[in-house]
VOPAGU-2260 file (C-alpha; in pm, 1 decimal, decimal comma):
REM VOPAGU-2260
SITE   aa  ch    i         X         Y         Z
SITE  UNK   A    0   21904,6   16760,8   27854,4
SITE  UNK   A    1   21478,4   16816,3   27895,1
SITE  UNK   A    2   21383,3   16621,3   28207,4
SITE  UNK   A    3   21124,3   16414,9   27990,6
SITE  UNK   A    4   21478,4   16262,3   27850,1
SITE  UNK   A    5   21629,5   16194,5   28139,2
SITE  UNK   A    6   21295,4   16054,7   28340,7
SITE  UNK   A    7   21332,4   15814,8   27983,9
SITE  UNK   A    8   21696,3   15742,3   28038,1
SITE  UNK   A    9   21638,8   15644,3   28401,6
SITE  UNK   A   10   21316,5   15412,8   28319,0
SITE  UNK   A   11   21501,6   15250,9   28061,7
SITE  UNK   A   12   21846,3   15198,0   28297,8
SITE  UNK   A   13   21598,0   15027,5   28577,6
SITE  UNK   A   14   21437,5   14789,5   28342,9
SITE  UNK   A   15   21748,8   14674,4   28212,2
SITE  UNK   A   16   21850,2   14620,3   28562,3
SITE  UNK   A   17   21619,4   14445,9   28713,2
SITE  UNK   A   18   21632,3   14233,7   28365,5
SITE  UNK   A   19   21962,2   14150,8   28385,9
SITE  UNK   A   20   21898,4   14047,6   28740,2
SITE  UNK   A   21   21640,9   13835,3   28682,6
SITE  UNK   A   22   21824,2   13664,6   28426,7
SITE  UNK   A   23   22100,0   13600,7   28548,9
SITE  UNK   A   24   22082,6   13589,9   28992,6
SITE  UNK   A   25   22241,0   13567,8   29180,9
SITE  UNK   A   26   22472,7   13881,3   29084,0
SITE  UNK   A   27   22651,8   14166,2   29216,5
SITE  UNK   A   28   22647,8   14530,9   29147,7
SITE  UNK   A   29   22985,2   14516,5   28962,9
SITE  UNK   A   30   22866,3   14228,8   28765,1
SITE  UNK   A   31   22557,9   14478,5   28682,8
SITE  UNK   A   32   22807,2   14727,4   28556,4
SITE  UNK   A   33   23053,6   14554,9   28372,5
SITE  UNK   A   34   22766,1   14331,5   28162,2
SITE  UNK   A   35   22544,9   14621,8   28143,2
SITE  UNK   A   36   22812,0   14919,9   28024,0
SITE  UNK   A   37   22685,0   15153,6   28298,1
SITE  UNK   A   38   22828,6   15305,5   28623,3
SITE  UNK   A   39   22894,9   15163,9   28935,6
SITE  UNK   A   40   22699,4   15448,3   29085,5
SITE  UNK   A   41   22426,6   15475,8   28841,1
SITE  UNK   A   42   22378,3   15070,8   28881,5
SITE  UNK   A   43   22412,0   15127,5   29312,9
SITE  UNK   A   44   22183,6   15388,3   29278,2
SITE  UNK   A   45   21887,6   15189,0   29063,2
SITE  UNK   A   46   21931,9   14846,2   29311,9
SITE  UNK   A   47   21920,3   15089,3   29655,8
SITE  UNK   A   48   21582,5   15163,5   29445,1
SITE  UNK   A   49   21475,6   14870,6   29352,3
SITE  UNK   A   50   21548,9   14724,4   29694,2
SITE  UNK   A   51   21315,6   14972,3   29867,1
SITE  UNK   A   52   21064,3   14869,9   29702,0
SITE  UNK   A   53   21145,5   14484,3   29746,3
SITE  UNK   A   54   21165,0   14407,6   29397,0
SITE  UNK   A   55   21551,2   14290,5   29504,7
SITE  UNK   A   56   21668,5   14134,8   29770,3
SITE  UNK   A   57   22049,6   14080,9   29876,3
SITE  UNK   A   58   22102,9   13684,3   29886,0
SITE  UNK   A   59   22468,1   13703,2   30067,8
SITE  UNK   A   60   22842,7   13754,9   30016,5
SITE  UNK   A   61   22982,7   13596,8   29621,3
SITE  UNK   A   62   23303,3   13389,2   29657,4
SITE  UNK   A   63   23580,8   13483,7   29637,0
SITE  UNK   A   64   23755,8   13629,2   29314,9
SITE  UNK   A   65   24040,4   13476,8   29111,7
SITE  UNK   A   66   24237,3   13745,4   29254,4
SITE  UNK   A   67   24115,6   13652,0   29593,7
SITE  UNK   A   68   23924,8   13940,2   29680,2
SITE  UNK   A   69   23555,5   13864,7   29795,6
SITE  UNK   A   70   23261,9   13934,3   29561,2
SITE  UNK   A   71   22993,4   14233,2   29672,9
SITE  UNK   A   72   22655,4   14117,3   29803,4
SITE  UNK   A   73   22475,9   13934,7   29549,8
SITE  UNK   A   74   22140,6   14021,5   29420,5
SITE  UNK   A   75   21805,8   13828,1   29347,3
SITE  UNK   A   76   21494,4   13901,6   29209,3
SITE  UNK   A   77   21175,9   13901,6   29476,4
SITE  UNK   A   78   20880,6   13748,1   29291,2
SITE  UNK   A   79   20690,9   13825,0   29574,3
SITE  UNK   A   80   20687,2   14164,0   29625,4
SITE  UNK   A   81   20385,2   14192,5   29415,0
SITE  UNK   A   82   20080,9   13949,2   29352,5
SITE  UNK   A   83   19845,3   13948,3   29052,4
SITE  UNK   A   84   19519,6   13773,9   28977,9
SITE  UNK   A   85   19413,1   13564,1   28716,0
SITE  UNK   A   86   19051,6   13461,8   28636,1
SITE  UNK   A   87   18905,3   13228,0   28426,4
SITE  UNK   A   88   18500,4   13299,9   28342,0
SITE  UNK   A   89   18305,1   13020,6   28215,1
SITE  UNK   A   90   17937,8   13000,0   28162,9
SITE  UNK   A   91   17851,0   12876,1   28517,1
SITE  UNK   A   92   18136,8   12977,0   28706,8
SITE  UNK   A   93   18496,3   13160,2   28744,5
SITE  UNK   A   94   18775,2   13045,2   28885,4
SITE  UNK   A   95   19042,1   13287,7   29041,4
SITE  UNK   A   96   19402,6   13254,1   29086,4
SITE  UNK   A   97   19653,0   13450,3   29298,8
SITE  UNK   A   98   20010,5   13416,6   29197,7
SITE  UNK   A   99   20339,5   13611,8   29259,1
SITE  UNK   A  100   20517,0   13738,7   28947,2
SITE  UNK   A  101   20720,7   13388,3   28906,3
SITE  UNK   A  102   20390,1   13213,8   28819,1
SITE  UNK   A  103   20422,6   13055,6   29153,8
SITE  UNK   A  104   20011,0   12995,9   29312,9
SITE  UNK   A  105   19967,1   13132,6   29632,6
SITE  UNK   A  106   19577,0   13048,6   29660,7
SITE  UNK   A  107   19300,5   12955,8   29418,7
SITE  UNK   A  108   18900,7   12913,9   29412,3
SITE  UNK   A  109   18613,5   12865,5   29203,2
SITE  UNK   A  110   18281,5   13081,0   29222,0
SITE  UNK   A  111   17933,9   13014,3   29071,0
SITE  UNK   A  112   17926,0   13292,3   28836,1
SITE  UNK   A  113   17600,2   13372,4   28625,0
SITE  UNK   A  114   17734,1   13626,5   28361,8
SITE  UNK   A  115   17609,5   13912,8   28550,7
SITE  UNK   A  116   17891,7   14231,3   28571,2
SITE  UNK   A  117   17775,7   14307,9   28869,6
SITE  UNK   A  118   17775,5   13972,5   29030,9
SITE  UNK   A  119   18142,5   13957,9   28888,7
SITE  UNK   A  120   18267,0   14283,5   29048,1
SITE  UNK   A  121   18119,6   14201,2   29360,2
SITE  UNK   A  122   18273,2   13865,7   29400,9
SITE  UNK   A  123   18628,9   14014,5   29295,7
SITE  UNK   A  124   18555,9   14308,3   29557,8
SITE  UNK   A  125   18519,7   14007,0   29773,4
SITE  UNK   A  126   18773,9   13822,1   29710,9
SITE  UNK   A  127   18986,8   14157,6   29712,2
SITE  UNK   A  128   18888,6   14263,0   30043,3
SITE  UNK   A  129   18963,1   13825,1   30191,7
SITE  UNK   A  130   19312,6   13802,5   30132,9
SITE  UNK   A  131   19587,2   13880,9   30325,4
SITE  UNK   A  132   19721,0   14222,0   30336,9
SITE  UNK   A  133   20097,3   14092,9   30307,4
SITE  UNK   A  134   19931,5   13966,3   29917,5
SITE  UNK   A  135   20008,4   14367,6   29747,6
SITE  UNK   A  136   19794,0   14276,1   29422,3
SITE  UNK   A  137   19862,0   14521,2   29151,8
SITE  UNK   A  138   19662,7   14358,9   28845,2
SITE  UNK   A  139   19453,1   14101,9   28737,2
SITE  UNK   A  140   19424,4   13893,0   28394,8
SITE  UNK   A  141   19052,5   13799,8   28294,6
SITE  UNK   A  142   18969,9   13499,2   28043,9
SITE  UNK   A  143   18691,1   13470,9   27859,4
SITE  UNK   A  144   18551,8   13200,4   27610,1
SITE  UNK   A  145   18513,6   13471,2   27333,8
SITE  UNK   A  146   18743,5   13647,7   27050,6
SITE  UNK   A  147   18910,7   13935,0   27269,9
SITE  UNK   A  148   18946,3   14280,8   27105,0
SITE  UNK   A  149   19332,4   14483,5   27216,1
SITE  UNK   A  150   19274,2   14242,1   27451,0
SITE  UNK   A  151   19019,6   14487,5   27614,5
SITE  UNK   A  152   18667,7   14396,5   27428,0
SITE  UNK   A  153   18520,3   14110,3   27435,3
SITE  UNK   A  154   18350,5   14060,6   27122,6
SITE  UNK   A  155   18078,7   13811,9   27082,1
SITE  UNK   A  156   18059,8   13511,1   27426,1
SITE  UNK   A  157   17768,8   13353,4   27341,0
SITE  UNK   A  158   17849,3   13171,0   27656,1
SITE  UNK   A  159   17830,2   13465,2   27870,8
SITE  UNK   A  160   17573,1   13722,9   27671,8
SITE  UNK   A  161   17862,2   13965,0   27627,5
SITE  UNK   A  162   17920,2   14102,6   27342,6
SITE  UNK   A  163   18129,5   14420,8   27263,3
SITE  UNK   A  164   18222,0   14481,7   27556,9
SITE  UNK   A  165   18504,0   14630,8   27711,7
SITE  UNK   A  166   18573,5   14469,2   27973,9
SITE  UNK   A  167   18918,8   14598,3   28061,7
SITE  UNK   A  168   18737,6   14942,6   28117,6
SITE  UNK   A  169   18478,7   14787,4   28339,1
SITE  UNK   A  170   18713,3   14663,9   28555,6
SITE  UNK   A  171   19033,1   14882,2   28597,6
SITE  UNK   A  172   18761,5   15146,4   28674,4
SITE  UNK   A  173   18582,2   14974,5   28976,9
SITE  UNK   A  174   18957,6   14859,9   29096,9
SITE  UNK   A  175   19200,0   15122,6   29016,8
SITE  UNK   A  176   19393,0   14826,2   28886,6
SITE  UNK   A  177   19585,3   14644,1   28516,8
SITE  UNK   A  178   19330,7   14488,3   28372,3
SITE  UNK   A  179   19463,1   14239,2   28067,4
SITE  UNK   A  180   19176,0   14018,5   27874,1
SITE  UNK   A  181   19227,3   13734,3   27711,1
SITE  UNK   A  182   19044,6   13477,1   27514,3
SITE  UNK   A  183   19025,8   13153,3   27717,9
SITE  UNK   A  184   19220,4   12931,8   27471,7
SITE  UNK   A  185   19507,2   13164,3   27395,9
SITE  UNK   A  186   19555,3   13241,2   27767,1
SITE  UNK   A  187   19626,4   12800,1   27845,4
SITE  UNK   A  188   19866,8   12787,2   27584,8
SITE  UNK   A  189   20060,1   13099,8   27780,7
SITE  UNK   A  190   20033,0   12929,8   28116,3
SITE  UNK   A  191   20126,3   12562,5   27939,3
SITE  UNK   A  192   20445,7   12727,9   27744,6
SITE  UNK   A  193   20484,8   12946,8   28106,9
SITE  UNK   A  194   20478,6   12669,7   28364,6
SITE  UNK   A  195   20383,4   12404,2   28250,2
SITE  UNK   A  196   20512,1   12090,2   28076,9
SITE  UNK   A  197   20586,8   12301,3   27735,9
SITE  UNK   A  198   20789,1   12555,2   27906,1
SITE  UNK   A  199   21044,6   12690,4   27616,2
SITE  UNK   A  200   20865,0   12558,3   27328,8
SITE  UNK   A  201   20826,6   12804,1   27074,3
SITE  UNK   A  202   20653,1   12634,1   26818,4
SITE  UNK   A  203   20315,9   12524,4   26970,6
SITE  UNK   A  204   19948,7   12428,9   26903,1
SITE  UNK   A  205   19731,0   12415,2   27216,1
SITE  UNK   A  206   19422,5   12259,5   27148,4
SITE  UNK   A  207   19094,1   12294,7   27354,4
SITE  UNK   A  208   18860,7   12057,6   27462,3
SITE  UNK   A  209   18575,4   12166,1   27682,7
SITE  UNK   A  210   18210,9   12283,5   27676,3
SITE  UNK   A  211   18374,6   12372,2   27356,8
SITE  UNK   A  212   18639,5   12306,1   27076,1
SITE  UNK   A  213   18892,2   12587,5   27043,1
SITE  UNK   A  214   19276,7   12601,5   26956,5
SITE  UNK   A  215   19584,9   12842,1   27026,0
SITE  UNK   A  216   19883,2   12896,5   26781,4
SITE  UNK   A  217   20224,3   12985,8   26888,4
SITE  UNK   A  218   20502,7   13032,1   26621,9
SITE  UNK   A  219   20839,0   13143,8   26724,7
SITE  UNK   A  220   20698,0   13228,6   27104,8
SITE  UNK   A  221   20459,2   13509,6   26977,6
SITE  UNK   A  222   20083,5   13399,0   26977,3
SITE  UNK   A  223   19964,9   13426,2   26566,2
SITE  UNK   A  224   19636,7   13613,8   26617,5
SITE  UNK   A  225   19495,8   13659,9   26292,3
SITE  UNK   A  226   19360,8   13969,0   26080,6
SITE  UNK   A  227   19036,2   14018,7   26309,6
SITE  UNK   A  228   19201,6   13819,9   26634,7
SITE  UNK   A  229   19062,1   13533,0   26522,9
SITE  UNK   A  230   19312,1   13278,7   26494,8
SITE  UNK   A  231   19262,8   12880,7   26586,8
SITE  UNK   A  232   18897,4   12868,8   26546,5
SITE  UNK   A  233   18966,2   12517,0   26454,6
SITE  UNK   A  234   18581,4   12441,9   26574,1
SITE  UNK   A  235   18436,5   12542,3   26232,6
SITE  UNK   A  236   18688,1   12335,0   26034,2
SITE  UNK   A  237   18523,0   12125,0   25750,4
SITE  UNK   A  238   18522,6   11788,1   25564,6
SITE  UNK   A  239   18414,2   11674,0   25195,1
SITE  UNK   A  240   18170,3   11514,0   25399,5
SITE  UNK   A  241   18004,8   11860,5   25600,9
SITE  UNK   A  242   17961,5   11993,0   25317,7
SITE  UNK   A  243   17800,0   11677,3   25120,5
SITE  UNK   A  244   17575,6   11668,0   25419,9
SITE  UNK   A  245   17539,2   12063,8   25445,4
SITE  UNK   A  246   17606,6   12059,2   25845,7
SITE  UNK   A  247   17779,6   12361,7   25739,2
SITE  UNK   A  248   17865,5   12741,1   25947,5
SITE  UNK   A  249   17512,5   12890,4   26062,2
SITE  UNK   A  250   17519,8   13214,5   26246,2
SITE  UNK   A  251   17446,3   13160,6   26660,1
SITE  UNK   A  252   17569,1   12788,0   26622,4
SITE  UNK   A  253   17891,4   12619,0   26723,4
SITE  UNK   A  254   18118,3   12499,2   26453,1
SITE  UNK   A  255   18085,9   12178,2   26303,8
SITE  UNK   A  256   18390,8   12013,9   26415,3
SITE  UNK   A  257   18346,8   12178,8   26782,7
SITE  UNK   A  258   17943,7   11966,4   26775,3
SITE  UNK   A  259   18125,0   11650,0   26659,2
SITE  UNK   A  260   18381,7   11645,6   26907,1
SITE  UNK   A  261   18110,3   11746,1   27213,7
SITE  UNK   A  262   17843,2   11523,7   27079,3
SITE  UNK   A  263   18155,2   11189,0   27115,9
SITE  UNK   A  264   18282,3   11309,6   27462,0
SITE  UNK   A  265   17926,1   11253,8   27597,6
SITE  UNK   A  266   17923,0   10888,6   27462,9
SITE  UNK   A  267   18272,9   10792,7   27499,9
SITE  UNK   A  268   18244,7   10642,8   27816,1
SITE  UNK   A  269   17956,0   10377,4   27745,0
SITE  UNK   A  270   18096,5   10327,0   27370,5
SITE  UNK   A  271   18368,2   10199,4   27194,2
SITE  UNK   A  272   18312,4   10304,2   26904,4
SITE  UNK   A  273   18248,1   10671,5   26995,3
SITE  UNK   A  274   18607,1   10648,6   27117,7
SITE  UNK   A  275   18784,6   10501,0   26846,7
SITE  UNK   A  276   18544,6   10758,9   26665,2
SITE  UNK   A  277   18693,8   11064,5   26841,0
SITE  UNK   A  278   19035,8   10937,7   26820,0
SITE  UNK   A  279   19046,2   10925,3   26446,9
SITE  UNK   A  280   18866,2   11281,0   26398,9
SITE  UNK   A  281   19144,5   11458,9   26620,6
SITE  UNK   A  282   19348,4   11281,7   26479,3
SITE  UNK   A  283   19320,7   11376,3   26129,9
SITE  UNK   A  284   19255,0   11748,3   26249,7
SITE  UNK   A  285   19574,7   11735,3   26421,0
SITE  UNK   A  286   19745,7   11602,2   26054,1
SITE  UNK   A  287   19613,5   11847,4   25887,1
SITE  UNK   A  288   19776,6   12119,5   26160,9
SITE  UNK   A  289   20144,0   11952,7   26149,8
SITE  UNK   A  290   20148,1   11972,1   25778,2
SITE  UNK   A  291   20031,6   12357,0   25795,5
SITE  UNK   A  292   20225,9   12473,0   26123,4
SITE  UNK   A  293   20469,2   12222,5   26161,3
SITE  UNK   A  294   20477,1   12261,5   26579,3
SITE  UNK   A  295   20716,6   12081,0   26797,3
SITE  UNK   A  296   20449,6   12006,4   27005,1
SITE  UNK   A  297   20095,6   12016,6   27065,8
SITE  UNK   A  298   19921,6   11999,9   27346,5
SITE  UNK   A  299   19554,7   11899,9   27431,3
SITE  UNK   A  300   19370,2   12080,3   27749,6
SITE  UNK   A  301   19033,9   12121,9   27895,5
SITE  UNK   A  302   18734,4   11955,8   28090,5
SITE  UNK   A  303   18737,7   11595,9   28003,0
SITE  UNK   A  304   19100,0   11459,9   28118,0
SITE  UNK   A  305   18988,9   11113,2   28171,1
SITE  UNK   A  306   18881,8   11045,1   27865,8
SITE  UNK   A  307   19146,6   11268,1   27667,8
SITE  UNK   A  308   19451,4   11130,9   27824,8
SITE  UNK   A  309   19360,1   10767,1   27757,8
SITE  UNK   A  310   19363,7   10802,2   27370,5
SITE  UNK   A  311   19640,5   11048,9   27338,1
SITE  UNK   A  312   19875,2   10698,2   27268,4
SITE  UNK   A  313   19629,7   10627,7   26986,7
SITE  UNK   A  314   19601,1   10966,1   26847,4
SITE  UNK   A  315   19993,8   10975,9   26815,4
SITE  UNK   A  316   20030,7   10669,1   26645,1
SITE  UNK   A  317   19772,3   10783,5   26345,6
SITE  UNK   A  318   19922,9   11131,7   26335,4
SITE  UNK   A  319   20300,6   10951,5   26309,0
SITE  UNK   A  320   20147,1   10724,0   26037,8
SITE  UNK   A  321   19961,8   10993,9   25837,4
SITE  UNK   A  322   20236,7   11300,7   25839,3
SITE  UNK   A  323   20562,0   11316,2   25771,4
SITE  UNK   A  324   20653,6   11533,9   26057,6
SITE  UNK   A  325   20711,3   11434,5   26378,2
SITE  UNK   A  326   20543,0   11603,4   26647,4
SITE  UNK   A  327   20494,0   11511,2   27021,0
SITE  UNK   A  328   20123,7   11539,4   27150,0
SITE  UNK   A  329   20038,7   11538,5   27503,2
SITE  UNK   A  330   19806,4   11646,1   27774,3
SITE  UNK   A  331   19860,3   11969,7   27943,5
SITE  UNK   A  332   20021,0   11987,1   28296,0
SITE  UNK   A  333   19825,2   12261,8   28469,1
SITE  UNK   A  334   19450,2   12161,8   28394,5
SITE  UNK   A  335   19181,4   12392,6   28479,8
SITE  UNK   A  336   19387,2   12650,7   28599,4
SITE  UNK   A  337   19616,5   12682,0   28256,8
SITE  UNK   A  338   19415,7   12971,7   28167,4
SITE  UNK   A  339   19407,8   13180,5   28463,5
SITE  UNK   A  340   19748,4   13140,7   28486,0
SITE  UNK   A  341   19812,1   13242,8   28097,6
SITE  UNK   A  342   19595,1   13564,4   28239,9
SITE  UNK   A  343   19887,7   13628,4   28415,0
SITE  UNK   A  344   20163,0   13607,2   28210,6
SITE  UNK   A  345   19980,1   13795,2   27922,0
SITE  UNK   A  346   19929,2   14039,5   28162,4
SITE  UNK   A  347   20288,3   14063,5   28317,6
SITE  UNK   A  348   20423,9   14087,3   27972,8
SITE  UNK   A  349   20199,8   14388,0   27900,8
SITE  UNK   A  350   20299,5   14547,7   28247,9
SITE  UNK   A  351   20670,2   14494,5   28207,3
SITE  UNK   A  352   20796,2   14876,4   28075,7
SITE  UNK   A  353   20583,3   15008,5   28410,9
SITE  UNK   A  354   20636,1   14728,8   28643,0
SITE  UNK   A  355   20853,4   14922,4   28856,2
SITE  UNK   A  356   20622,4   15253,0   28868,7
SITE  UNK   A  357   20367,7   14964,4   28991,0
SITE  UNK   A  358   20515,5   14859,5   29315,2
């Protein structure tokens, strides 16, 4: 057999290894064989492997057997034997996130950031060069508030004066490092349905709320990205009445929805009305998405919690009396860091066939 097929046949024998342990820890080597149909010394082999490089570790004796023999040393996965970073770029500032490969936050900070590359390298090089040495980092996930190309390019952030840029390139070549780019909205609704409250919800619309109005759609666990990547730009939806008034798409403007929505955040607090106001328009947005996707859940994120949170109750009672499918709406559990951590897992899941090259 060529040695290209057997380097292939080993690759593919560790990652279903190291799978199987993570799923299903703590287990033994003969466990390993038996579920996975290979051989004892094949499967001793990959975990004496895999335990060098303290992607394993051995987590004690099993009990005993039916038979009453004792188990073998049972096996766990390490989620710390490598660290990644996720980052989160806004117009004014970034915020970056180190977390071990079980989503778990070691450290986190937030940088003025003034959409200058260089200003960004040098406060990752920074950062990089402040953390402790026992932190092996071996990628990083970047979000930005912009459609993401291959999630490499970043195609047109306003925001940031970016546009067509490739990011990912920029990056991996001033770090020797994975570099996996998201756009901002796509990456919360990975860290929400990752670790947060919607963890193992595969039907899900994560909706925005920030400087901004922007939305994320997952169906069946896979993100639905669209013909050009642009998927859940639910800031330029439109009414009878936009278009009787003509407040209509104009090229280097935000959507017409996304202006409404901004314009009632900044008077919710001294009005009433603007409140009740707001309620009803995400309300009827929201309608209008359960009768099209049909999620189990949807989940609202973003800068203005306060207000957000407090007419969630009233936004679910319109959307219950409007549709006839039932949906739960909430506010998302991780806040401003949902999508630095979605950085993360977009980027693990990219990393996953070389993962154990990496470390």
């Amino acid at each position: 057999m060529q040695k290209g097929n057997l380097d292939l046949i080993r690759d593919l024998n560790r990652r279903l290894v190291l799978d199987a342990i993570i799923r299903n820890q703590p287990i033994s080597r003969a466990e390993l064989s038996r579920k996975l149909s290979l051989s004892r010394s094949t499967v001793s082999m990959i975990v004496t492997d895999l335990l060098e490089k303290e992607m394993v570790i051995e987590r004690g004796m099993g009990d005993s057997t039916a038979n009453g023999g004792r188990k073998g040393q049972m096996l766990g996965f390490n989620p710390r034997s490598a660290f990644l970073l996720g980052m989160d770029l806004q117009q004014n500032q970034m915020k970056i996130v180190l977390a071990d490969l079980a989503g778990t936050i070691e450290q986190k900070e937030t940088f003025p950031f003034h959409q200058d590359l260089d200003e960004l390298k040098s406060i990752i090089d920074h950062y990089l060069a402040g953390i402790e040495s026992e932190y092996r980092v071996i990628g990083m996930g970047v979000s930005v508030p912009s459609m993401v190309k291959d999630h490499q390019i970043v195609v047109d952030a306003p925001s940031l004066s970016w546009y067509n840029l490739d990011l990912a390139k920029v990056l991996s070549k001033s770090f020797d490092l994975d570099v996996f780019v998201m756009n901002d909205v796509n990456a919360a609704a990975f860290g929400e349905r990752w670790i947060g409250q919607s963890s193992l919800v595969d039907d899900l619309f994560y909706l925005s709320v920030g400087t901004g109005v922007g939305s994320a759609i997952l169906s069946g666990g896979h993100l639905v990205a669209g013909f050009e990547q642009a998927a859940g730009e639910i800031g330029y939806m439109l009414t009878e009445e936009d278009l009787e008034q003509e407040t209509v798409y104009e090229k280097g403007r935000f959507g017409t929805f996304e202006r409404k929505v901004v314009s009632l955040l900044h008077t919710c607090g001294a009005s009433k009305e603007a409140r009740e106001h707001l309620a009803r328009l995400m309300a009827l947005m929201i309608s209008n998405v359960c009768v099209l996707l049909n999620p189990e859940k949807v989940i609202i994120g973003g800068y203005h919690e306060a207000i957000l949170k407090s007419i969630i109750p009233e936004i679910q009672a319109l959307v219950q009396r409007l549709v006839p499918m039932a949906t739960v709406i909430e506010y998302g559990a991780l806040g401003e860091d949902a999508s630095a951590m979605g950085t993360i897992k977009g980027l693990l899941d990219s990393m996953r066939d070389q993962m154990i090259q990496k470390i």
